[in-house]
N, C-alpha and C positions, 0 to 999 in steps of 0.2 A: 168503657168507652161508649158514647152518645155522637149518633151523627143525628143533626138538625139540616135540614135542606128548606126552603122554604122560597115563594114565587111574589113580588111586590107588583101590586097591579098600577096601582098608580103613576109611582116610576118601574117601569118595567125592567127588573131586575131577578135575579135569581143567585143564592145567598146555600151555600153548606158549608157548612160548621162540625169539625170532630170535636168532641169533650174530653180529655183522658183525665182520669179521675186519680190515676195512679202518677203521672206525672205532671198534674195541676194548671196543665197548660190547654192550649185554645187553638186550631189554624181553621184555618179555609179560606173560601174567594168569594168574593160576588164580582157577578156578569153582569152587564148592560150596555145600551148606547151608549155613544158618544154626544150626548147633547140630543139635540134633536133628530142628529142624524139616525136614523133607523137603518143604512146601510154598513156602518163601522160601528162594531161592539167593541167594550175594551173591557178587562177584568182586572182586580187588584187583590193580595193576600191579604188577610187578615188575620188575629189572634193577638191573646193575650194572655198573664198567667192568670191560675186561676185560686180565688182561698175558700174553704169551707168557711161559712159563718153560722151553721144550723144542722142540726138533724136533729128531725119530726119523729115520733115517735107516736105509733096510736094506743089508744088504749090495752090495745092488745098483746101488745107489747112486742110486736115484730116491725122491724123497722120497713118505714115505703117510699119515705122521698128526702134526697139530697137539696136545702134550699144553698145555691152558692153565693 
């Protein structure tokens, strides 16, 4: 499992993400305002599933990264 959290400056939002690598799938939320309103936040679920399409392998031959 992979938790990704991450902060948008632009649109000010705020985004975490679980990966389960064992059950292929995706959840999380992102927070933010409502439009311009800076007084009312609102948040929605997200996720999706997930497929391997890669494993990297270096010369060494111990594996180091999942590309999905």
């Amino acid at each position: 499992m992979y938790l990704f959290v991450w902060r948008e400056k632009i649109v000010p939002t705020l985004g975490v993400v679980v990966l389960d690598l064992n059950a292929m799938r995706t959840t999380g939320k992102i927070f933010g305002y409502e439009g311009n309103n800076f007084r009312k936040t609102v948040h929605f679920r997200i996720g999706a599933r997930a497929r391997l399409e890669n494993i990297t392998q270096p010369q060494d031959g111990r594996r180091k990264a999942l590309h999905l």
